[in-house]
C-alpha positions as CSV (number, residue, x, y, z in Angstrom):
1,X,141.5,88.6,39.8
2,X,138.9,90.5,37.5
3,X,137.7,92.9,40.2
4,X,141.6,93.0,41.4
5,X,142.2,94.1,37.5
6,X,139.5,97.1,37.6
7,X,139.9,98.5,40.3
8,X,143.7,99.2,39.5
9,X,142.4,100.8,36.0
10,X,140.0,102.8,37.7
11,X,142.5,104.2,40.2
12,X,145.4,104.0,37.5
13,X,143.6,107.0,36.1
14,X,144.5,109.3,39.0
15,X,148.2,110.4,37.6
16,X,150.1,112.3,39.6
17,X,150.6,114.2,36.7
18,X,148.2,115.5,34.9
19,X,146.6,117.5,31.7
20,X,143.4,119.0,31.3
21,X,143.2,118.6,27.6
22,X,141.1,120.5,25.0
23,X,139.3,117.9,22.7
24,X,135.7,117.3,24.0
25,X,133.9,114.4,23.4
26,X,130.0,114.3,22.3
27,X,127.2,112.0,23.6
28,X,124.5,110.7,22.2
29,X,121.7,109.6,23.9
30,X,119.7,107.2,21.7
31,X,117.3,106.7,24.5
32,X,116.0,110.3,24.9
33,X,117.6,112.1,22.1
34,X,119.7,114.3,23.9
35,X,122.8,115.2,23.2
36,X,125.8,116.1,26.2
37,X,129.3,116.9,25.8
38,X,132.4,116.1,27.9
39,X,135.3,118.3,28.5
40,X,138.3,119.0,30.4
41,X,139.5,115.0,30.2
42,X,142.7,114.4,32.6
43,X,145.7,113.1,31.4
44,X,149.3,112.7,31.5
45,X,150.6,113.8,28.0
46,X,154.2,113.3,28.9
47,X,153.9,109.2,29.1
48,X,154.5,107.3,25.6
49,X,153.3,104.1,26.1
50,X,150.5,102.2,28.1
51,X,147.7,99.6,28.2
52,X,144.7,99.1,29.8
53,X,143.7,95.8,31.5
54,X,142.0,93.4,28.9
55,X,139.8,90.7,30.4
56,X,138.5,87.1,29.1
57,X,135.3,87.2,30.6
58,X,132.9,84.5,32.3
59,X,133.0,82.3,29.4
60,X,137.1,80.8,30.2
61,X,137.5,79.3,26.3
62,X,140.7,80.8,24.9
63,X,142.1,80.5,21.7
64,X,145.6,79.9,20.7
65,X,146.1,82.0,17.8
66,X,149.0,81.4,14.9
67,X,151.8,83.4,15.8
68,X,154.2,83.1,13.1
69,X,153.7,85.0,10.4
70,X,152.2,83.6,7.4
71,X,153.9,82.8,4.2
72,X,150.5,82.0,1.8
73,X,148.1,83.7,1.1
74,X,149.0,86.6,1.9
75,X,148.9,90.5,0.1
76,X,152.0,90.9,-2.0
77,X,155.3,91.5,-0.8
78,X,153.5,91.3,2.8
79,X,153.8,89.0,5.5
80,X,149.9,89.8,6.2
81,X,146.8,87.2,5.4
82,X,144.4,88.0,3.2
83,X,140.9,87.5,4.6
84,X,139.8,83.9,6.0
85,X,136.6,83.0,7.5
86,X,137.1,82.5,11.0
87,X,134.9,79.2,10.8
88,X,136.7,75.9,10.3
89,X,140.1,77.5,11.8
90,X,139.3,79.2,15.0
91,X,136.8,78.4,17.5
92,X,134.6,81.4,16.9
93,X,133.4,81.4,21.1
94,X,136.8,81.3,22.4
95,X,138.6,84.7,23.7
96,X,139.5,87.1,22.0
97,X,137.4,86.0,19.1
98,X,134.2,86.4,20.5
99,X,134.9,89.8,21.3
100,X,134.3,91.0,18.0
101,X,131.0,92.5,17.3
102,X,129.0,92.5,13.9
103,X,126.7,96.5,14.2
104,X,123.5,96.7,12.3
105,X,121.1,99.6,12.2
106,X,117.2,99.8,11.8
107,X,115.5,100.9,8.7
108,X,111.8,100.2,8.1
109,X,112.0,97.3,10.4
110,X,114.6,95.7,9.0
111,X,118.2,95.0,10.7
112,X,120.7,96.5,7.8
113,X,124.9,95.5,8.4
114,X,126.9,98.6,9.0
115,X,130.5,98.2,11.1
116,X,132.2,95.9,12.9
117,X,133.5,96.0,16.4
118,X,135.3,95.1,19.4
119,X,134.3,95.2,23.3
120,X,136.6,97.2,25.5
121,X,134.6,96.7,28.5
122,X,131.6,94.3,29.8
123,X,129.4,97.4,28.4
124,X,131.6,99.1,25.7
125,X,132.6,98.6,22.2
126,X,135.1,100.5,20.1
127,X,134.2,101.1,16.8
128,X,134.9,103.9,13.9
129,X,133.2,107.4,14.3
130,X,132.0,107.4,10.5
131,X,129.7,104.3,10.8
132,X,127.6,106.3,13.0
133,X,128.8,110.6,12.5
134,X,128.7,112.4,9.0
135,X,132.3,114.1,8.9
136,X,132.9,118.1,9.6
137,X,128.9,118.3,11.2
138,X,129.0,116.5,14.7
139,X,125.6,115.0,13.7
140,X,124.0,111.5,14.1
141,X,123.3,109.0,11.1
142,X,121.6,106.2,13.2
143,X,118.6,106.4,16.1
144,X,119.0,102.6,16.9
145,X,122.0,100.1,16.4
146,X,121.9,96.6,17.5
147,X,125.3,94.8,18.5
148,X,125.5,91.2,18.1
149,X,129.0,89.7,19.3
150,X,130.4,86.2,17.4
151,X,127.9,86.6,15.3
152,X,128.1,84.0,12.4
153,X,127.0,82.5,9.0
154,X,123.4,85.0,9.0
155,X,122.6,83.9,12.9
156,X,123.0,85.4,16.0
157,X,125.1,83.4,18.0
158,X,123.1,81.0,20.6
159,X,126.0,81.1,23.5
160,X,125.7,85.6,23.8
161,X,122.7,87.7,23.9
162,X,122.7,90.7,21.4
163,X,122.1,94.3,23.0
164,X,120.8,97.8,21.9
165,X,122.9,100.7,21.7
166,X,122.2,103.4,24.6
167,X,124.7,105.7,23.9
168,X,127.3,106.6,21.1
169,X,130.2,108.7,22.1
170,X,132.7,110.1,19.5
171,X,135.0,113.0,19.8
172,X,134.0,116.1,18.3
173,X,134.7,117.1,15.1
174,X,136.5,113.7,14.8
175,X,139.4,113.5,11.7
176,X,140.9,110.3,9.8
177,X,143.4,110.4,13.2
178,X,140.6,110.5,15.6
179,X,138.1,108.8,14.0
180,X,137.0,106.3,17.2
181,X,133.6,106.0,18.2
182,X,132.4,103.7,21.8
183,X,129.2,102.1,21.8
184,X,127.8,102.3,25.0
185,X,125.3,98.8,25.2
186,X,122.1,98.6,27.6
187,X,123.3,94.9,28.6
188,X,126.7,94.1,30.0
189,X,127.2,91.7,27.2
190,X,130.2,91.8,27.5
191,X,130.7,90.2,31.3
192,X,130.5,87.1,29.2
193,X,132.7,87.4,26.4
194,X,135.7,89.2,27.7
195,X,137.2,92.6,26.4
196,X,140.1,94.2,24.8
197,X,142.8,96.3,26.2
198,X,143.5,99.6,24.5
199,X,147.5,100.2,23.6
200,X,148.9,102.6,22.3
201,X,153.1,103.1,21.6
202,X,154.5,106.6,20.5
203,X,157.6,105.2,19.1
204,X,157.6,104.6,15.5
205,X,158.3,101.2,14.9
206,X,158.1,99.1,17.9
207,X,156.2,95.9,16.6
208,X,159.1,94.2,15.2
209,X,158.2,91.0,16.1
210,X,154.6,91.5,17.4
211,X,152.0,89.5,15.3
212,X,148.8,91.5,14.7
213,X,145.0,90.3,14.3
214,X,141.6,91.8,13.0
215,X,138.4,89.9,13.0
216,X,135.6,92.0,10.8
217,X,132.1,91.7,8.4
218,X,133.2,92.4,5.3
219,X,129.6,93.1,3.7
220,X,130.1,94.3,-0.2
221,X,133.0,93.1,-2.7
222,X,135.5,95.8,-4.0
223,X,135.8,95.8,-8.2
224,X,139.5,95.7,-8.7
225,X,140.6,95.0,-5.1
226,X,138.5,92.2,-3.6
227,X,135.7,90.8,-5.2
228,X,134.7,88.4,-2.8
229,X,131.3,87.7,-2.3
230,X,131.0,89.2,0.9
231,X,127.1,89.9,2.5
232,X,127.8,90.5,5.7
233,X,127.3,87.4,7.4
234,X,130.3,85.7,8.4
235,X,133.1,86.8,10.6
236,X,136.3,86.8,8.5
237,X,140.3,87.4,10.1
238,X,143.3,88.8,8.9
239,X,146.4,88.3,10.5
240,X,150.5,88.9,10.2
241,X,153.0,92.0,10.5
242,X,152.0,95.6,10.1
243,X,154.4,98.2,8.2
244,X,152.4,100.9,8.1
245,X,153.0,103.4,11.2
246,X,153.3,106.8,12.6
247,X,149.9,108.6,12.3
248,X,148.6,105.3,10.9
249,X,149.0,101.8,11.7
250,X,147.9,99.1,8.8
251,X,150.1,97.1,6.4
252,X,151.3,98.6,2.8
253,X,150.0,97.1,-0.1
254,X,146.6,95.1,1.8
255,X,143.4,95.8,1.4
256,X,140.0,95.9,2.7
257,X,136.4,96.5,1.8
258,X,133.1,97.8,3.2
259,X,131.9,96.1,6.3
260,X,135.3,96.4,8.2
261,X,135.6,99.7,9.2
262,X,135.3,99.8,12.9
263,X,137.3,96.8,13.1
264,X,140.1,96.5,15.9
265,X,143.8,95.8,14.9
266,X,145.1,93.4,17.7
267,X,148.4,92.5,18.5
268,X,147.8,89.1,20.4
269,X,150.3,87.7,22.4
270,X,148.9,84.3,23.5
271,X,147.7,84.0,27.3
272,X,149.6,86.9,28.1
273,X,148.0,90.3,26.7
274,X,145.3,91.2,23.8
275,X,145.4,94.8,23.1
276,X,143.5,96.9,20.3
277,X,145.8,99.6,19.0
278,X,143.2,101.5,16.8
279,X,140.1,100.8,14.5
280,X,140.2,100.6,11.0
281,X,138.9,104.1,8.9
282,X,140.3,103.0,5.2
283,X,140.1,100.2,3.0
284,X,143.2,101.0,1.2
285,X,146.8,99.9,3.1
286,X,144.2,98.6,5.7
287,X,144.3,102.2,7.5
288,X,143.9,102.0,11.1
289,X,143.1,105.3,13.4
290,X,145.8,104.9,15.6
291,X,145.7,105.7,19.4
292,X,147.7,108.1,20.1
293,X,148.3,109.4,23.9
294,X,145.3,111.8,23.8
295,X,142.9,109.4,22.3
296,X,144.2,106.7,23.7
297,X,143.0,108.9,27.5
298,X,139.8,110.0,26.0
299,X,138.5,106.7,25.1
300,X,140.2,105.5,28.7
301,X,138.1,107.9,30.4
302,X,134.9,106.9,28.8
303,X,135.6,103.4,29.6
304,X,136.0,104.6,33.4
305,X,133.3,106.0,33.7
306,X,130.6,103.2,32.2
307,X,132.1,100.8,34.5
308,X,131.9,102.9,37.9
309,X,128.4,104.3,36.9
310,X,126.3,101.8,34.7
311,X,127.5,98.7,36.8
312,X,125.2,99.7,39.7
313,X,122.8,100.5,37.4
314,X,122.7,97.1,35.9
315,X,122.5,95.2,39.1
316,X,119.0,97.2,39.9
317,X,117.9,95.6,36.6
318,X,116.2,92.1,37.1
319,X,116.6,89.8,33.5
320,X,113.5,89.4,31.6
321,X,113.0,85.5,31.1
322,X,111.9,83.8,27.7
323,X,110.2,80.0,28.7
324,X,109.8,77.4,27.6
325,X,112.7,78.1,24.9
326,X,113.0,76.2,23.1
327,X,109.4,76.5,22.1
328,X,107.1,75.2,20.2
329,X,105.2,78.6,19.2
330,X,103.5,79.8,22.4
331,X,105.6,80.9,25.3
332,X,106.0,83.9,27.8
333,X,108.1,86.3,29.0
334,X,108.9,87.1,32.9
335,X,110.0,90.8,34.0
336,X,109.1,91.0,37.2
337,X,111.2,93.9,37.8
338,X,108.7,95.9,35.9
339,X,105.1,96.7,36.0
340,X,103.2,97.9,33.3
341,X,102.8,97.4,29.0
342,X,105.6,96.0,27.3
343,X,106.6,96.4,23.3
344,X,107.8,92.9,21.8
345,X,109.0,92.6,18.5
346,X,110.5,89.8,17.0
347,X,113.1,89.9,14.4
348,X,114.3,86.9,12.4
349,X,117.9,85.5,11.5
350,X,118.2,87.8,8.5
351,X,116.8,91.0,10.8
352,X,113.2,91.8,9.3
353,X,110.6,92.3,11.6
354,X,108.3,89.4,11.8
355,X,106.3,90.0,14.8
356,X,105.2,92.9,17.4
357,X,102.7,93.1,19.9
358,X,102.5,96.6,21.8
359,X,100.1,95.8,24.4
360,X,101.7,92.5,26.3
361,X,101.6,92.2,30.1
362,X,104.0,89.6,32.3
363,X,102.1,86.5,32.2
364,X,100.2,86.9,28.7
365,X,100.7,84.3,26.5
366,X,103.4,85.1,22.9
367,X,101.7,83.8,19.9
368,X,104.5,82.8,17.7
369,X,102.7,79.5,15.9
370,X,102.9,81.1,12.4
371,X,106.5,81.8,12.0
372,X,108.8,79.0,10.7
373,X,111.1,77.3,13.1
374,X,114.7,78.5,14.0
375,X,116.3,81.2,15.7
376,X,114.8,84.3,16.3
377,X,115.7,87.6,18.2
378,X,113.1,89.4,20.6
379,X,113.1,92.8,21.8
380,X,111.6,93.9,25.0
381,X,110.9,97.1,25.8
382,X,109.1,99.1,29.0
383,X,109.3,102.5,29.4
384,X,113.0,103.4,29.2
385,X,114.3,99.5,30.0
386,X,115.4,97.4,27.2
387,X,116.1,93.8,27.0
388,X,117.3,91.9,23.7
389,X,116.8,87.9,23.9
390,X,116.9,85.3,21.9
391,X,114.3,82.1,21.2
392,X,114.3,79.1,19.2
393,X,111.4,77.6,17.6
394,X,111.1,73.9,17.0
């Protein structure tokens, strides 16, 4: 049924009519530093509504989300939720929960929150273009991201494997309406967890009695609109009726605060369809970049193209193997895929370095007696090839 599904997506894309359109879209490569552009996307700019398949992934946990609007708690004269932590209400590994993806970035060593997001394919995750782009110059704030799906309560979650960043695309010289950015991961994380659809509607208000989710990291309290404790290491959810439309599509009068942006909307119609209709860019009226047609067909295309040409490219890559794991302090890693030095580092639950050894060969024995016990995340790299695993020490 899943294959059935992408190959219909993939050949979906072949309209017979079609629009070579002018907005170009800019890679980069945080890999080899490059930087490519895409142009001359094809699209029909005459349809006004469509989805792309969604999927629930290996893992076949699904969760029945509320679908009545809520009455309490809730922003003023809404019928919107104010934030809840996801934790003691949902199952936080159940679809389409665990699609939701917490986004750090690396500075001196240390794994520092940024943005939330969502997957959109076993490889992809949709995001906002000004965690990672400084407005009006095209140009790169981050050289590595980590994405860490379900992630909850400081920890990365046991049941997924975290993965680096390869690739950012955003389109260039992105605006408030366009401001979309996809995460392109080294590991098909998200196989396992499932993946959005993208939507988008061009009518003005057709989601009169569509109930609409958004699962975020709120990371810093607001004075004067929300002030929360939030650090950054929970997954919260909001959920209810949106009002706000047209360029934009959010809810009047709610609110949210840093950590969130890059956070999907989601109307969620149990067992039947789970579709993302933009990302969120501002705090205020919870302000979501809404796809329109053409970026609704640029971020389509990217999506295309990841899953015809990285699949094959995964399948050439043999998993590196942590054992024993647990562990009691000494264990070692398998690649045998790949010959030659490998880099491991080992990061802890709050993200600091803890550990690195820059000279380790497959059958050498990890060291790890000195650090405490609990979960930890470990980094492998050789030559261009990345793996992110994760251990726990007893």
């Amino acid at each position: 049924m899943k294959n059935k599904l992408l190959f219909s997506f993939i050949l979906g894309l072949n309209c017979a009519l079609s629009y070579a359109q002018d907005k170009s879209i800019l890679v980069f490569d945080l890999e080899n530093g490059s930087i490519d552009t895409i142009t001359n996307i094809i699209f029909n700019p005459s349809i006004s509504n469509e989805t792309s398949p969604f999927n629930i992934g290996d893992d076949q946990r699904i969760e029945n989300l509320e679908q009545t609007p809520p009455i309490e708690g809730v922003f003023p004269n809404t019928q919107f939720s104010t934030k809840k932590k996801v934790d003691g209400t949902y199952d936080l590994n159940a679809y389409p929960i665990r699609t939701s993806v917490k986004i750090f970035y690396i500075k001196n060593d240390t794994l520092k929150d940024l943005c939330s997001g969502s997957f959109i394919s076993e490889q992809h995750v949709l995001s906002a273009a000004h965690c990672y782009t400084r407005l009006n110059t095209n140009n790169l704030l981050f050289d590595t991201l980590l994405v860490c799906p379900a992630f909850d309560k400081g920890i990365v979650n046991p049941d997924y494997n975290c993965s680096y960043v390869r690739k950012v695309k955003v389109i260039k010289d992105w605006d408030f309406n366009t401001d979309f950015a996809v995460l392109e991961l080294k590991e098909a994380v998200g196989k396992k967890t499932g993946w959005l659809g993208l939507a988008f509607d061009d009518r003005v208000d057709p989601f009169d009695e569509d109930i609409f989710y958004k699962f975020s990291y709120p990371n810093n309290p607001v004075p004067f609109v929300d002030e929360f404790p939030y650090n950054g290491d929970s997954l919260y959810y909001n959920y209810g009726k949106v009002t706000l439309l047209e360029d934009w599509i959010g809810v009047l009068g709610a609110n949210g605060v840093n950590g969130e942006s890059g956070s999907s909307i989601i109307r969620v119609q149990n067992n039947e369809a789970y579709h993302t209709f933009g990302v969120m860019s501002f705090g205020l009226d919870l302000k979501h970049s809404r796809f329109s047609n053409e970026t609704y067909f640029l971020i389509k295309h990217l999506i295309k193209d990841a899953l015809v040409s990285s699949s094959a490219n995964i399948s050439q890559e043999k998993e590196a193997i942590l054992y024993p794991n647990p562990s009691s302090g000494l264990f070692q890693i398998k690649y045998e895929s790949k010959k030659g030095a490998a880099e491991i580092t080992i990061y802890d639950a709050l993200g600091r370095k803890v550990f690195s050894n820059l000279g380790h060969y497959e059958g050498d024995i990890i060291d790890a007696n000195k650090l405490k016990p609990g979960l930890y995340i470990v980094t492998i790299k050789i030559g261009d090839s990345f793996w992110v695993k994760k251990i726990f020490l007893e």
